[in-house]
C-alpha positions as CSV (number, residue, x, y, z in Angstrom):
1,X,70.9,36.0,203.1
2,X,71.2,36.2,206.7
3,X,67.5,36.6,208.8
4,X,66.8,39.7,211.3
5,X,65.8,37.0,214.3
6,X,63.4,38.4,216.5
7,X,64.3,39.9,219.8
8,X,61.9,40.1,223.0
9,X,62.2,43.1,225.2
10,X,64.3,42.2,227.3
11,X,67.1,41.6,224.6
12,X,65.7,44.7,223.0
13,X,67.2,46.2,226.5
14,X,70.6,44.1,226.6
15,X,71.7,45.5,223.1
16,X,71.0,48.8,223.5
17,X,72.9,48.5,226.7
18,X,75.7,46.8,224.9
19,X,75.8,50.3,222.8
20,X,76.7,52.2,225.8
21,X,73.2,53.2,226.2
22,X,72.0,54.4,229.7
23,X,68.8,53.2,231.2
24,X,67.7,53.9,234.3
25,X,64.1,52.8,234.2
26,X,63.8,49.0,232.2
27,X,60.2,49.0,233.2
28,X,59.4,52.0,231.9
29,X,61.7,51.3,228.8
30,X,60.5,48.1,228.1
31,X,56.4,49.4,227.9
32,X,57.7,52.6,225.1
33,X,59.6,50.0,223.0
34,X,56.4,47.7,223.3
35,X,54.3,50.5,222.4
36,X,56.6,52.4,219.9
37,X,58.2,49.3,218.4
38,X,61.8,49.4,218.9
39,X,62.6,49.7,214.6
40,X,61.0,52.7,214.5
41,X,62.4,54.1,217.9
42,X,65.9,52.9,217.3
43,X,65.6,55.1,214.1
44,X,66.7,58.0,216.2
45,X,69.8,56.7,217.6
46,X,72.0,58.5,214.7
47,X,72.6,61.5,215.9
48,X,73.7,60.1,219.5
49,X,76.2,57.5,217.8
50,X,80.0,58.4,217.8
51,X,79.7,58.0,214.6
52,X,78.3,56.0,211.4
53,X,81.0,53.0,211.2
54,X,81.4,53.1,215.4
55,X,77.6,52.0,216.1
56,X,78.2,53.1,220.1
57,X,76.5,55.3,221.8
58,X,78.5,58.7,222.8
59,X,79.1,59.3,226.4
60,X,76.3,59.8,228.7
61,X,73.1,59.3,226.3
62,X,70.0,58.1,227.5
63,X,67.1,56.1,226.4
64,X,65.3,59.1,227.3
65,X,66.7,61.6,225.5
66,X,66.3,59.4,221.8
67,X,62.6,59.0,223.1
68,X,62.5,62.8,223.5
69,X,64.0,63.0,219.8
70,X,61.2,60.4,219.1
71,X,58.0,62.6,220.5
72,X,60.0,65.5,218.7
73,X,59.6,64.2,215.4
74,X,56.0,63.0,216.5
75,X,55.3,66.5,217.9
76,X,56.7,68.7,214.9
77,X,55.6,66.3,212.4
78,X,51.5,67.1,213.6
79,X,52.5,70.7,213.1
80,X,53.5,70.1,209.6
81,X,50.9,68.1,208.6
82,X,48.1,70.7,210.1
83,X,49.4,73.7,208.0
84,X,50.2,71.4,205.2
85,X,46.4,70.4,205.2
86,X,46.0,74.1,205.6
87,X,47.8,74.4,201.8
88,X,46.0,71.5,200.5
89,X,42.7,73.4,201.2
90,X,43.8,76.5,199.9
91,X,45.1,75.1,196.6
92,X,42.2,73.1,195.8
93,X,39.9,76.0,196.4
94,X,41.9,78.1,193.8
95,X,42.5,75.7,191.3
96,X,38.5,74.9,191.5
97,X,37.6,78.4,191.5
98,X,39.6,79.8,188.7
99,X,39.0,76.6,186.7
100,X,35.1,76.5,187.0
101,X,35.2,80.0,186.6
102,X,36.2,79.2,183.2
103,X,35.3,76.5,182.0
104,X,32.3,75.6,183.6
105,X,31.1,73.8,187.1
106,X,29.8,70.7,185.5
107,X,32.2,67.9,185.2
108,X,31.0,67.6,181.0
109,X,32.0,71.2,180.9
110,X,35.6,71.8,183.1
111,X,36.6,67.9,182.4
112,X,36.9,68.7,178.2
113,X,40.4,67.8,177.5
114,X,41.2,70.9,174.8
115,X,40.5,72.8,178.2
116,X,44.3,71.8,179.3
117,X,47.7,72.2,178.1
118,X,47.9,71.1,174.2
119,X,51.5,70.0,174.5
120,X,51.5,66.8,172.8
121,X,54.0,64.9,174.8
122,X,51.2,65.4,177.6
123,X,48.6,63.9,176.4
124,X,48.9,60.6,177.6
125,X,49.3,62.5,181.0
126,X,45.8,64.5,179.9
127,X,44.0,61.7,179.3
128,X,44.9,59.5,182.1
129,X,44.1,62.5,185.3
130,X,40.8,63.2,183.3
131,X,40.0,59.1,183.5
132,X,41.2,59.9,187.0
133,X,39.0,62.4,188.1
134,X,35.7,60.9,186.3
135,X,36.7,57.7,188.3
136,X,36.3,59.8,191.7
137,X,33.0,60.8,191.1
138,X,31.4,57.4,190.0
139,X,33.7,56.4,193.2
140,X,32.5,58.8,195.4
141,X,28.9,59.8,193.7
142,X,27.2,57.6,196.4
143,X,29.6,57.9,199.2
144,X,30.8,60.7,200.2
145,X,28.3,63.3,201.8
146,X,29.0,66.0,199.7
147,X,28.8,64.2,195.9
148,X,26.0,62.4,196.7
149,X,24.1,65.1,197.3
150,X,25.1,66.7,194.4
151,X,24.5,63.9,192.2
152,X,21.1,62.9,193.6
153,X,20.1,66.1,194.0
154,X,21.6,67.7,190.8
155,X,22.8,65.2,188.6
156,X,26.6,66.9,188.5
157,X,29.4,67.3,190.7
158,X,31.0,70.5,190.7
159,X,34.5,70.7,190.6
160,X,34.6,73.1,194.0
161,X,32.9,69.5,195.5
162,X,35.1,67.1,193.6
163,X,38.4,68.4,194.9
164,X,37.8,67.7,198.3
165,X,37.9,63.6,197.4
166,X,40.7,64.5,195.0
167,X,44.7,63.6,196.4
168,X,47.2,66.2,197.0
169,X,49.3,64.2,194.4
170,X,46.2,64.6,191.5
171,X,45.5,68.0,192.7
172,X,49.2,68.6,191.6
173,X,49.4,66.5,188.5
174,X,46.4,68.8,187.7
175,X,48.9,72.2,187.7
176,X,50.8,70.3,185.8
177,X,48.6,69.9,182.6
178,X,46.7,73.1,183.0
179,X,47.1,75.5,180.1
180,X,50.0,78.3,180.9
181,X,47.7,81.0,181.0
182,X,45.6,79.4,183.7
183,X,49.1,78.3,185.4
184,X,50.3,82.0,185.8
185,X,46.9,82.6,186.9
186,X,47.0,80.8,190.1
187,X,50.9,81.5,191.0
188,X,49.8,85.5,190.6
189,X,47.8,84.3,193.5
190,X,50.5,83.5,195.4
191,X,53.4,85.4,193.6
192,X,55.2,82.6,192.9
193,X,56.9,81.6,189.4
194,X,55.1,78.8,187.8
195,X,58.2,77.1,187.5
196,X,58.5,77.1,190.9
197,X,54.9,76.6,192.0
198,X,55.5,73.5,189.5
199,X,58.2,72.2,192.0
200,X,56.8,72.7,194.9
201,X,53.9,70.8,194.4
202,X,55.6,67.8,194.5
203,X,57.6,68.3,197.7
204,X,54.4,69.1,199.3
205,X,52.3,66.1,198.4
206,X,55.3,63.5,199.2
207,X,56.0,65.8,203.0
208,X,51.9,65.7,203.2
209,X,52.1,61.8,202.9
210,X,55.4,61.3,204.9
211,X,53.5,62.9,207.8
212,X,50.1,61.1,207.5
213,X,52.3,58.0,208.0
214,X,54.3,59.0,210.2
215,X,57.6,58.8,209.0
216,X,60.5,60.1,210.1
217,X,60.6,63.8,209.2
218,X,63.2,66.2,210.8
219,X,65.8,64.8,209.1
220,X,64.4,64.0,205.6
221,X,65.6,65.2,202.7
222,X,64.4,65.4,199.1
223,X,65.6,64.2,196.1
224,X,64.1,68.0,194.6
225,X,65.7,70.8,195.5
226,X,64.2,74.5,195.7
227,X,65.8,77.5,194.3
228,X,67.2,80.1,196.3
229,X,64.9,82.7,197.5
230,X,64.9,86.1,198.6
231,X,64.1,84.2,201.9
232,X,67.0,82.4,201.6
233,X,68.9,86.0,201.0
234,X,67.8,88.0,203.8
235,X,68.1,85.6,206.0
236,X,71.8,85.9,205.1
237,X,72.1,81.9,204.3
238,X,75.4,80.5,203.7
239,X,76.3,79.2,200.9
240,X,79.3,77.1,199.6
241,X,81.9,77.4,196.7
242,X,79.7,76.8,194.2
243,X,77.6,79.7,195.5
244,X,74.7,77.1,196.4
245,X,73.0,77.4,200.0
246,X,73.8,75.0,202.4
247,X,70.7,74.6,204.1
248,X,67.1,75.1,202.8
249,X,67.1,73.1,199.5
250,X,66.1,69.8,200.1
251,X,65.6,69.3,203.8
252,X,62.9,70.3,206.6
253,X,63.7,73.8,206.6
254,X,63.1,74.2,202.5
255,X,59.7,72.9,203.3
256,X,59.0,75.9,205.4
257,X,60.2,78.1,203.4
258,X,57.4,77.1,200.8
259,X,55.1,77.1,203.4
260,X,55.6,80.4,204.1
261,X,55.2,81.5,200.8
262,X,52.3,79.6,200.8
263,X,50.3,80.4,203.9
264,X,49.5,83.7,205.2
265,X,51.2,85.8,207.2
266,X,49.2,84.8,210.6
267,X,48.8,81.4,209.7
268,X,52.9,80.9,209.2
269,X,53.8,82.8,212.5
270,X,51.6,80.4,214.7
271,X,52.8,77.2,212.9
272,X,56.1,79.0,213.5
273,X,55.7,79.5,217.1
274,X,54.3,76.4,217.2
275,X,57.7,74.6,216.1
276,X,59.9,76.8,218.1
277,X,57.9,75.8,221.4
278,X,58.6,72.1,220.3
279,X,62.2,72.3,219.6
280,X,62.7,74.4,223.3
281,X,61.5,71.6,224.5
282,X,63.3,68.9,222.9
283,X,66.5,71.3,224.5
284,X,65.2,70.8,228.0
285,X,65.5,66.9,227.0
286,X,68.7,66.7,225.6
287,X,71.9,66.0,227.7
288,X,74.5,64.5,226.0
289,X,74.2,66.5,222.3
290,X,73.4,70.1,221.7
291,X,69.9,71.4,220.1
292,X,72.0,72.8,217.3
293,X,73.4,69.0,216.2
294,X,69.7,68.3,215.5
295,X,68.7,71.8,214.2
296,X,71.7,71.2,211.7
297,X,69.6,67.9,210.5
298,X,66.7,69.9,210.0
299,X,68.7,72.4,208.0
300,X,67.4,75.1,210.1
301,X,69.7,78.0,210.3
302,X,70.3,79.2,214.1
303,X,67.8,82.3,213.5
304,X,65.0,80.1,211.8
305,X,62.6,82.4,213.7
306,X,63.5,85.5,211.9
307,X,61.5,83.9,208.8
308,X,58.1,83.7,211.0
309,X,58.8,88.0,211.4
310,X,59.9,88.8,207.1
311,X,56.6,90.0,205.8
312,X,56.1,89.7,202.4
313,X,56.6,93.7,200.8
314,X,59.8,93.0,202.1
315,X,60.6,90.2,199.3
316,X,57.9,91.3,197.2
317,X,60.1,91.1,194.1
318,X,61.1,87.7,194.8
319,X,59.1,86.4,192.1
């Protein structure tokens, strides 16, 4: 096995130079790569390359312009995350609500296991989020603000309290062992089919995590894939010979497409206007590509906008 040998900045420079990279400013190079690491910069040299087996640089690309793709994916990426917190919010509201509602808002009461889904190849699953969730409040009881004053105070923490230390990924594995009837509750909520709510939780928690680390996002893709939508429809999508959509199943622009069915209608046309600001300014940036190679990475159609402006009764049977 061969090592990676360190390389200061200054060879850092050289072989991205050597790549038929242009860089006018070294000084001012040299500080981003020592501030932005140049493994996690140099991540978003692909779509500036000639191509995947000739590692060169096309004609005319800057160190600029894959530092503007950089603060793109930076920019877009706090976008996400905010509305995606947004969801978080919202879900564990609803699922706290409808569940205390019924079953109770102490944690002897909602965390009985015969209150979840009697499918016996769950159990295990059952048993394990309930040893979970018990685990957050001795965890939290005395630390956090809100459960410790609940437990000093009361002796219980409700569950309306006890989601808010609760993961996105347990808040989802909790949908996933509720009964049916409280499952179909919740998607009425957002008139979405429970097998579909059921796959977008996932994507959801793994974008939500992807973000809060700061991963590379616009180009991600997902090894789940949403259905087609009515979104998908009116939007006039294209699709290939199988008759599945090209874009919007597994990549940046499927994950607003759940978001929009998952915010409301104001909240979804800021984020929206929001992203659209970012990418016209990652255009003014770019020189030697067009907006629409990175767009097409994204998996955002050329009219991604229109989605921002489709109001719900005019897909209302899409569920």
């Amino acid at each position: 096995m061969i090592d990676k040998q360190f390389k200061n900045l200054e060879e850092q420079i050289e072989i991205l130079k050597y790549k038929g990279m242009t860089i006018e400013d070294e000084s001012y190079a040299k500080r981003i790569l020592l501030r932005e690491n140049y493994f996690f910069l140099s991540g978003y040299r692909y779509p500036f390359m000639r191509s995947m087996t000739d590692k060169h640089f096309l004609e005319g690309v800057t160190f600029l312009e894959m530092y503007s793709l950089f603060l793109f994916d930076r920019a877009i990426r706090n976008v996400f995350f905010k509305y995606l917190l947004v969801i978080e919010n919202n879900l564990k509201s609803i699922f706290s609500y409808q569940l205390s509602k019924k079953y109770g808002y102490k944690e002897k009461y909602y965390l009985r296991s015969k209150n979840f889904t009697s499918d016996k190849n769950k159990q295990r699953q059952v048993n394990d989020l309930i040893k979970k969730m018990k685990r957050q409040i001795r965890i939290n009881g005395a630390q956090h603000t809100a459960t410790a004053h609940y437990m000093s105070n009361y002796g219980y923490v409700p569950l309306w309290i006890l989601v808010k230390v609760l993961s996105f990924g347990i808040v989802g594995e909790l949908f996933s062992i509720m009964k049916y009837d409280d499952q179909v509750s919740i998607c009425k909520i957002y008139n979405i089919k429970v097998e579909e709510f059921s796959n977008y939780l996932p994507i959801l928690s793994n974008y939500r995590n992807l973000c809060a680390h700061e991963d590379i996002l616009y180009e991600n893709r997902t090894q789940k894939k949403i259905k087609g939508t009515k979104y998908h429809e009116v939007l006039g999508l294209e699709k290939d010979d199988e008759g599945y959509y090209t874009k919007g199943t597994n990549d940046l622009f499927a994950l607003l497409i759940i978001m929009k069915r998952m915010l409301s209608y104001d909240e979804f046309k800021d984020m929206c206007l929001e992203l659209d600001k970012k990418i016209d300014n990652l255009e003014y940036n770019l020189h030697s590509i067009k907006i629409d190679k990175i767009l097409d990475r994204m998996g955002f159609p050329s009219n991604y906008m229109e989605l921002a402006n489709i109001e719900r009764r005019d897909v209302i049977d899409e569920s």
